[in-house]
RODO-2510 file (C-alpha; in nm, 4 decimals, decimal comma):
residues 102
     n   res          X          Y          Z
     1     x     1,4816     0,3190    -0,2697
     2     x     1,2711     0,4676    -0,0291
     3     x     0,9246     0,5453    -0,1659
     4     x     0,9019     0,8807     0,1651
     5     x     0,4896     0,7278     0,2675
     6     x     0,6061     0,4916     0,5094
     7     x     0,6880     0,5360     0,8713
     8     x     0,7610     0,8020     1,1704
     9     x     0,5022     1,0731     1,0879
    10     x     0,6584     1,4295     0,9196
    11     x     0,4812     1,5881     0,6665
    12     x     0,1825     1,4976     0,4757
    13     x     0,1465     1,1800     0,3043
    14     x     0,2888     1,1286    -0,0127
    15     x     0,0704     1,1420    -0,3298
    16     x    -0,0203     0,8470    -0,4469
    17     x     0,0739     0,9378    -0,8156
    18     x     0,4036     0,9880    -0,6701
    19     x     0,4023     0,6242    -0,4558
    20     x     0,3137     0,4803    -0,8268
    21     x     0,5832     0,6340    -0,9849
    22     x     0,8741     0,5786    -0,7337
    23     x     0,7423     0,1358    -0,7294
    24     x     0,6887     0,1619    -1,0797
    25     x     1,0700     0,0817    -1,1914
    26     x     1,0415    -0,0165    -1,5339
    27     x     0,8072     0,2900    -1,6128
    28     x     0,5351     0,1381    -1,6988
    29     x     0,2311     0,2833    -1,5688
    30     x     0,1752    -0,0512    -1,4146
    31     x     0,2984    -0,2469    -1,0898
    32     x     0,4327    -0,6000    -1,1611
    33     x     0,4771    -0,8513    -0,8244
    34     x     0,8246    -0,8001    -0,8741
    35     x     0,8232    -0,4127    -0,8598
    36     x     0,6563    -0,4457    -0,5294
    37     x     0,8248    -0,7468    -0,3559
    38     x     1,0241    -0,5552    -0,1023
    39     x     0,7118    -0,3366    -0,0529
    40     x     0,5516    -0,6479     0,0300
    41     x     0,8013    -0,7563     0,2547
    42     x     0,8275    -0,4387     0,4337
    43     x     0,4878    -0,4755     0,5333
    44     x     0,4674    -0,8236     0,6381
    45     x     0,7460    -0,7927     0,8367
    46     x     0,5666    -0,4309     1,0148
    47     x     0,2762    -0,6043     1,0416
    48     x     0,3958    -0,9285     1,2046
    49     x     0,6306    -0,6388     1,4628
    50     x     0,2976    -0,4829     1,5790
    51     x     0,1255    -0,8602     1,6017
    52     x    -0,0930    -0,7469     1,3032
    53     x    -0,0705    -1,0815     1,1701
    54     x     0,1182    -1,2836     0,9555
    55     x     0,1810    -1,2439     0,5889
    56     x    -0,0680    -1,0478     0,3653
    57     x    -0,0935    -1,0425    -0,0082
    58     x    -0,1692    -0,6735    -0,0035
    59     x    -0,0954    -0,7287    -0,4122
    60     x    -0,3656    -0,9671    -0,4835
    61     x    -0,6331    -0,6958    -0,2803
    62     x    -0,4666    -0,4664    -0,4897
    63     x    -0,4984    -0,5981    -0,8554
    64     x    -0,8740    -0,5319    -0,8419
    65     x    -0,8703    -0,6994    -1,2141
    66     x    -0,6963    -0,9822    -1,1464
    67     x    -0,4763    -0,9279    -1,4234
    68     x    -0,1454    -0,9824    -1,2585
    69     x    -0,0437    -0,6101    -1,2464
    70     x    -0,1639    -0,3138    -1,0176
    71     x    -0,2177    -0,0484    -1,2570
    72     x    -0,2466     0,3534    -1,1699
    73     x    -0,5955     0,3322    -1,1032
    74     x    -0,5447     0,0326    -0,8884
    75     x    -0,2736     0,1688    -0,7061
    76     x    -0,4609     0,5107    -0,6737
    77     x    -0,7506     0,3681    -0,4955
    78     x    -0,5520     0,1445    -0,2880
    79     x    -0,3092     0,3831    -0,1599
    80     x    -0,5897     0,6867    -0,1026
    81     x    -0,7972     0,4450     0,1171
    82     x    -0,4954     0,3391     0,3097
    83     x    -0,3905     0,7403     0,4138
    84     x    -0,7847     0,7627     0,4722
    85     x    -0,7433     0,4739     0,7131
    86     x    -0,4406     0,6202     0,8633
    87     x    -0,6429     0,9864     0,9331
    88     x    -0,9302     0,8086     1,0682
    89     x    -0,9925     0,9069     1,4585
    90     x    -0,9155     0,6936     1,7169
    91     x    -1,2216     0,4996     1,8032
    92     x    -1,3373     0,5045     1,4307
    93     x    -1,1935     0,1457     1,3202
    94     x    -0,9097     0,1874     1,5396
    95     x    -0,6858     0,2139     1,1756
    96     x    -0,7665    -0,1515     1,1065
    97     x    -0,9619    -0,2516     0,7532
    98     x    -0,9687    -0,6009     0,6192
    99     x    -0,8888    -0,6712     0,2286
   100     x    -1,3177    -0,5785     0,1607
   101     x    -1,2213    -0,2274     0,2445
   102     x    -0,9524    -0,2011     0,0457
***
């Protein structure tokens, strides 16, 4: 299932209360590794396609708490800081932020 963030521009970016709730497939209120594997993969394999890198554990940067889940809060943070990333100009960290940003 598509979560509608990802990809060729459009409209405004999804709501991150909405991203949560369309991972979140057991309902919840909390992101297990499992829930987000193909989300994972997805953006390896995007990020390896645009010579990014190789494979990221966007989950572990996520799970702030260590605690083995991404909860809302978590998820909140994570996915408002990647659409502020994505509106930055051009010239103002070129879209790029390591996992201390995040």
């Amino acid at each position: 299932r598509s979560t509608g963030g990802g990809g060729g521009g459009g409209g405004g970016a999804m709501e991150p209360s909405a991203i949560m709730r369309s991972l979140d497939k057991d309902g919840d209120g909390k992101l297990s590794r499992e829930e987000m594997a193909s989300l994972i993969q997805e953006a390896n394999a995007a990020n390896k396609a645009a010579g990014a890198g190789g494979d990221d554990d966007f989950f572990a940067t996520m799970d702030a708490d260590r605690s083995g889940f991404v909860e809302a809060a978590e998820a909140t943070r994570f996915f408002e800081e990647l659409q502020r990333l994505a509106a930055s100009p051009p010239g103002a960290g070129g879209g790029k932020a390591d996992k201390k940003e995040l």
